[in-house]
SEMARSE-309021 format. One line per field, with one value per residue (C-alpha): residue in three letters; x, y, z. Coordinates in Angstrom, 2 decimals. Example, Ala and Ser with C-alpha at 12.3 -4.5 7.8 and 13.67 -1.06 7.14 Angstrom:
rest <- [ALA / SER]
X <- [12.30 / 13.67]
Y <- [-4.50 / -1.06]
Z <- [7.80 / 7.14]
***
This chain:
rest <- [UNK / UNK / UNK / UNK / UNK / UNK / UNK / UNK / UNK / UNK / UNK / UNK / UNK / UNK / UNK / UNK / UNK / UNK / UNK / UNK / UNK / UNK / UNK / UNK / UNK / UNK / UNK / UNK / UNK / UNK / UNK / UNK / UNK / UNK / UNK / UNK / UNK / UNK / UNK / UNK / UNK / UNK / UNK / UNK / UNK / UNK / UNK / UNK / UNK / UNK / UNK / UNK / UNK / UNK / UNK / UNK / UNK / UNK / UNK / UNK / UNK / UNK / UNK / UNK / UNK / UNK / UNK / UNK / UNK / UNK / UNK / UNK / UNK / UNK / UNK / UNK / UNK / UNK / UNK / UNK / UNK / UNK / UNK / UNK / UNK / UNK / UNK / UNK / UNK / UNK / UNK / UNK / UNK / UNK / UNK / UNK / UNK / UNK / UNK / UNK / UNK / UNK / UNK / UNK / UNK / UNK / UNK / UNK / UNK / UNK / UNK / UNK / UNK / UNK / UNK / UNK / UNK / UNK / UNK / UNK / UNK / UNK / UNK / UNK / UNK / UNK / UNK / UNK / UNK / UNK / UNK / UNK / UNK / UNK / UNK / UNK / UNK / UNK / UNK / UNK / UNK / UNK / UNK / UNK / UNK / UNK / UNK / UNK / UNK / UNK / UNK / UNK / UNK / UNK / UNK / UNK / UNK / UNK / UNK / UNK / UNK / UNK / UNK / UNK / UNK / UNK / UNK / UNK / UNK / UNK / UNK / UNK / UNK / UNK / UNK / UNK / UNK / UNK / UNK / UNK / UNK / UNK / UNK / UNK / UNK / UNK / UNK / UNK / UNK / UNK / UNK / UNK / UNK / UNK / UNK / UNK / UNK / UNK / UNK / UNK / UNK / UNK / UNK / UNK / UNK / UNK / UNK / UNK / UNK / UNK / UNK / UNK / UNK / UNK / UNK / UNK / UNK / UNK / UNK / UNK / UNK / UNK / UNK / UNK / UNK / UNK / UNK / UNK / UNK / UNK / UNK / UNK / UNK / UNK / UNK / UNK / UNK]
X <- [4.90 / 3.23 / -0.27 / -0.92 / 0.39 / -2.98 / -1.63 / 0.82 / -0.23 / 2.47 / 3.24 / 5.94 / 6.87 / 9.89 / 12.42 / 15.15 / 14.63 / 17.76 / 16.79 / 12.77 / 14.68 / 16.43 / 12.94 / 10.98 / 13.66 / 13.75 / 9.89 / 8.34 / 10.93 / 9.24 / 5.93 / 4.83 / 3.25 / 4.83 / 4.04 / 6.57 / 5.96 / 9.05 / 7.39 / 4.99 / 2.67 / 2.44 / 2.15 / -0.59 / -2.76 / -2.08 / -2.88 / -5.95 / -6.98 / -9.21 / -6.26 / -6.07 / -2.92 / -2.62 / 0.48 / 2.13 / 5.98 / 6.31 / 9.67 / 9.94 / 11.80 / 10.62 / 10.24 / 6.71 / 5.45 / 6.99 / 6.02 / 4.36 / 1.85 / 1.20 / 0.46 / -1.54 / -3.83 / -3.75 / -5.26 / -7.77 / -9.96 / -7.83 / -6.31 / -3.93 / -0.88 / 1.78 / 5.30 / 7.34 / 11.18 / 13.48 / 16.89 / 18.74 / 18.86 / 16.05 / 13.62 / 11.98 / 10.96 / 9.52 / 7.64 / 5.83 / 5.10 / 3.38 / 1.65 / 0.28 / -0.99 / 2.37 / 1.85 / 5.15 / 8.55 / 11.83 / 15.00 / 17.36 / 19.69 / 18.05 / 18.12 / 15.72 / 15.03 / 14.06 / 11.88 / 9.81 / 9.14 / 8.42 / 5.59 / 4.28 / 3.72 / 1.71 / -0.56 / -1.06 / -2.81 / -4.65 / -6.34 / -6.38 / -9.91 / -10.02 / -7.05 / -8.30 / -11.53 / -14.02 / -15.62 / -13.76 / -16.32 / -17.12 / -15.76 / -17.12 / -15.92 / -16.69 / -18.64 / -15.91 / -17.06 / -14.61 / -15.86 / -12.80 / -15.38 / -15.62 / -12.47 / -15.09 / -15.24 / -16.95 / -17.37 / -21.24 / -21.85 / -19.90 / -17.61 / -13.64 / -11.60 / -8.73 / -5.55 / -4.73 / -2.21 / -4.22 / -7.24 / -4.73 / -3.57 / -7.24 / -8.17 / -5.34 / -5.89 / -9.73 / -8.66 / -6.96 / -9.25 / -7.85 / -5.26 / -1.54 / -0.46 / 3.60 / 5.08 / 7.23 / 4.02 / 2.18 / 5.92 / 5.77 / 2.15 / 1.04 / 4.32 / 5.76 / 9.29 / 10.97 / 10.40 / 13.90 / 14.95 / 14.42 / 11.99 / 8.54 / 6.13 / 4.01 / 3.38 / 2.89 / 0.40 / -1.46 / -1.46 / -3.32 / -5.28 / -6.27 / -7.33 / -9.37 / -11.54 / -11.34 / -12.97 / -16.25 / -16.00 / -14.96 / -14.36 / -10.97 / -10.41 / -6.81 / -4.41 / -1.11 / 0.87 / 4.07 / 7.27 / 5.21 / 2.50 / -0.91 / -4.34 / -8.18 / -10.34 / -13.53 / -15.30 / -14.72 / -11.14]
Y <- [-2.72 / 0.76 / 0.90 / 1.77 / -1.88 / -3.65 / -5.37 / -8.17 / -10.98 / -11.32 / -13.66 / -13.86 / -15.46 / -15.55 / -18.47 / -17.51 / -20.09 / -17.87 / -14.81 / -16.35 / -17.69 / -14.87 / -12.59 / -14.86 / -14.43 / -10.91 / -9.66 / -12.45 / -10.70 / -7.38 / -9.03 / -9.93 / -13.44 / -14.57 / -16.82 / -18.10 / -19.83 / -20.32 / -20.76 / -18.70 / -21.50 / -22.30 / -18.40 / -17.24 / -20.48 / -19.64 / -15.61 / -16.48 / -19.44 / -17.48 / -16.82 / -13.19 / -11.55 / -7.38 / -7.69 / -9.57 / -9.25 / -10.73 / -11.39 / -11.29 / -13.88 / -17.24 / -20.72 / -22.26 / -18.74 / -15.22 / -12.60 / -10.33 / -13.46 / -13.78 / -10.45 / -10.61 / -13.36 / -11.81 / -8.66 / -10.36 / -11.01 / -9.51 / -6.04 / -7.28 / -4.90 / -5.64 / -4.75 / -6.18 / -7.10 / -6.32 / -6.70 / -3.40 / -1.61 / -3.13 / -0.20 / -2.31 / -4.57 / -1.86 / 0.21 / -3.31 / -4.46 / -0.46 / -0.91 / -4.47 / -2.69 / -3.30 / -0.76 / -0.30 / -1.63 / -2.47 / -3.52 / -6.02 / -6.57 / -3.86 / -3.09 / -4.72 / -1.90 / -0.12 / -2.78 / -2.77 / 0.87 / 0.18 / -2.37 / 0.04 / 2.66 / 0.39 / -1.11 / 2.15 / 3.77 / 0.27 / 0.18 / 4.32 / 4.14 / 1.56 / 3.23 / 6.30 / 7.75 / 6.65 / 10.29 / 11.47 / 12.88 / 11.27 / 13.53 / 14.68 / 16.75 / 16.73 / 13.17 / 11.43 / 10.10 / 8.44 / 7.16 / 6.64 / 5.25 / 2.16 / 2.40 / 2.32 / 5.06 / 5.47 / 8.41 / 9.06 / 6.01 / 3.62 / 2.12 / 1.82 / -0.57 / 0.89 / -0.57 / 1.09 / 3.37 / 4.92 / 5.11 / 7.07 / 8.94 / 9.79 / 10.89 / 13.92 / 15.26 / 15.62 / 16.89 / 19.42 / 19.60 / 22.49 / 22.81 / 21.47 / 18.89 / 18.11 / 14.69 / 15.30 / 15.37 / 12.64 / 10.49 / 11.46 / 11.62 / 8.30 / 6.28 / 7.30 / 7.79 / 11.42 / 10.92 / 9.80 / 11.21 / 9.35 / 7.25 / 7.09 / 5.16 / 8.19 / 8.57 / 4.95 / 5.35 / 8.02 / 6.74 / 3.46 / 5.77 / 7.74 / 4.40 / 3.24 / 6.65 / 6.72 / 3.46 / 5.10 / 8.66 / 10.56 / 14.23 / 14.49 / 14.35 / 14.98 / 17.27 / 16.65 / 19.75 / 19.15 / 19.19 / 19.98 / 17.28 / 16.54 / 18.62 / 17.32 / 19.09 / 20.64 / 20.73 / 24.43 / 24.30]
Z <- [23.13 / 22.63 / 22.77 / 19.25 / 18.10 / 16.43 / 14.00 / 14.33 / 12.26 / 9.03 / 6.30 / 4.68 / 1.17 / 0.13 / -1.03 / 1.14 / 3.89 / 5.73 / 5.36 / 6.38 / 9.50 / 10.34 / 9.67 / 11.50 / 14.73 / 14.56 / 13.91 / 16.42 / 19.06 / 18.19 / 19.06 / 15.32 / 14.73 / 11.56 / 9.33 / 6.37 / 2.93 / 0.64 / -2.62 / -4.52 / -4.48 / -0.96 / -0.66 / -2.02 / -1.21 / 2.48 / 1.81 / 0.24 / 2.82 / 5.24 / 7.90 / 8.17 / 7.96 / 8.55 / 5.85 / 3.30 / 2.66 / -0.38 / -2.74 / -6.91 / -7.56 / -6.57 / -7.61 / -9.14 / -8.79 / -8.85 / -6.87 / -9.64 / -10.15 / -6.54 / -6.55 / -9.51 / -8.59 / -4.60 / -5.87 / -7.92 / -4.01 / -1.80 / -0.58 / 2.31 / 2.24 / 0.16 / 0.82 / -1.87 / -1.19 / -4.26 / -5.57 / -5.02 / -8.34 / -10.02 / -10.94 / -13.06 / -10.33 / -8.10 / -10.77 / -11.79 / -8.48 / -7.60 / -10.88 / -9.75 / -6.70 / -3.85 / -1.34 / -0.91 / -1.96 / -0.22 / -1.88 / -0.65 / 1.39 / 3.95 / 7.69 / 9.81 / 11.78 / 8.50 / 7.69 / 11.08 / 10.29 / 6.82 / 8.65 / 10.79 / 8.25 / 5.81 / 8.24 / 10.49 / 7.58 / 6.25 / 9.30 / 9.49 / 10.70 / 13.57 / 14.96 / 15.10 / 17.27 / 14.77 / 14.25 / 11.16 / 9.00 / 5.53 / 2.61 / -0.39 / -3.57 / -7.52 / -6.92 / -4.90 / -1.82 / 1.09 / 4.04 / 6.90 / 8.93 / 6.33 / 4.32 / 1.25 / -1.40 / -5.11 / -7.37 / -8.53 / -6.70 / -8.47 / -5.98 / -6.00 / -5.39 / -3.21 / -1.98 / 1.78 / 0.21 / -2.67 / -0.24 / 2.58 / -1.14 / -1.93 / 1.45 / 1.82 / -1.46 / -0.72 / 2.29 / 0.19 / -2.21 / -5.14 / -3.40 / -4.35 / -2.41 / -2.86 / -3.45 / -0.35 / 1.88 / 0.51 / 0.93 / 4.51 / 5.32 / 3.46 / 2.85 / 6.05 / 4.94 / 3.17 / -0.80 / -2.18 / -5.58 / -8.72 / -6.22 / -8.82 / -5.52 / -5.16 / -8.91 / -9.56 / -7.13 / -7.95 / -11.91 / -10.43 / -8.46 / -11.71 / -13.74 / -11.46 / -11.08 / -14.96 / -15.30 / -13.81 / -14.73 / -18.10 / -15.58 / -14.39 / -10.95 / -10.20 / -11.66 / -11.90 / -10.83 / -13.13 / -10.71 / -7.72 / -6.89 / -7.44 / -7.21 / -6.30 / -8.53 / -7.33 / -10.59 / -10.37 / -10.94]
***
């Protein structure tokens, strides 16, 4: 196991006791401690029991409770990542779980291998700032203010409340602050995988992104650079 590997502790909800099986075999040989749930239910009571868990995989359609409610109600206390599994084909699916604040979605049937990596990427940048040296300086531009150091940030001192992804969003376009930052980059750089076409993640993401500074400032904050990407604004832009 490489010596970046912090985070190992999963649960996983979905009602495909199989699949859960098979899951279960494969991730705890990759050195994962997995937990499994097959009803939405018995899901989110154990996500929201105390028991800490670095990620959530988490599928739509279940019995007693879909995944868009577990989601729902999860997001209400908690922001464990979320990668939502999908049925192939089903935008709909995808965009609404992004909108409900997924970190990332992955549609079924898909290769395991793709899925470890899919792991890796969400919880490498949820827990950007323990695995890292702990210097990284705290940024500030046009009243936004991230702290890595924390994972905490709030614009004129009103604070926001982040999922990993938009926070790992946030922090490259301050670090790029009036300058245009492509969806292709912010695919590979936050998501961890090249940006597919037709694939909407990054601008789901950035839209929840957007409400959430909007609910505590009336100044725009980030541009949308039509075709391109997306821009911080300095306040001088």
């Amino acid at each position: 196991m490489s010596s970046d590997f912090h985070f190992q502790s999963l649960l996983v909800i979905d009602d495909d006791k199989e699949l859960t099986d098979m899951l279960s075999t494969y991730l705890e040989s990759m050195g994962y401690k997995v937990q499994v749930r097959n009803d939405g239910e018995a899901g989110l009571e154990e996500a929201v029991s105390g028991h800490h868990y670095d990620m959530i995989l988490l599928d739509v359609m279940m019995p007693k409770m879909d995944g868009f409610d577990v989601l729902k109600k999860l997001r209400a206390s908690h922001a464990t990542p979320v990668l939502m599994l999908t049925a192939r084909g089903d935008d709909y699916d995808r965009i609404l779980g992004l909108e409900m604040g997924a970190d990332d979605y992955l549609p079924k049937p898909f290769n395991h291998r793709e899925l470890v990596a899919r792991i890796k990427a969400i919880v490498r940048r949820h827990n950007m700032a323990a695995a890292g040296n702990g210097v990284e300086q705290d940024l500030l531009v046009n009243g936004v203010h991230l702290s890595p150091s924390s994972q905490t940030a709030n614009v004129d001192g009103e604070p926001l409340s982040l999922t990993s992804t938009e926070f790992s969003i946030l922090r490259l376009l301050m670090l790029h602050a009036a300058k245009r930052v492509t969806k292709e980059e912010i695919s590979l750089k936050v998501l961890g995988k090249p940006l597919q076409a037709f694939d909407r993640s990054i601008d789901m993401h950035v839209s929840n992104l957007r409400k959430k500074i909007n609910a505590v400032s009336v100044d725009e904050k980030i541009k949308t650079i039509r075709g391109i990407g997306y821009m911080l604004l300095t306040g001088s832009n």
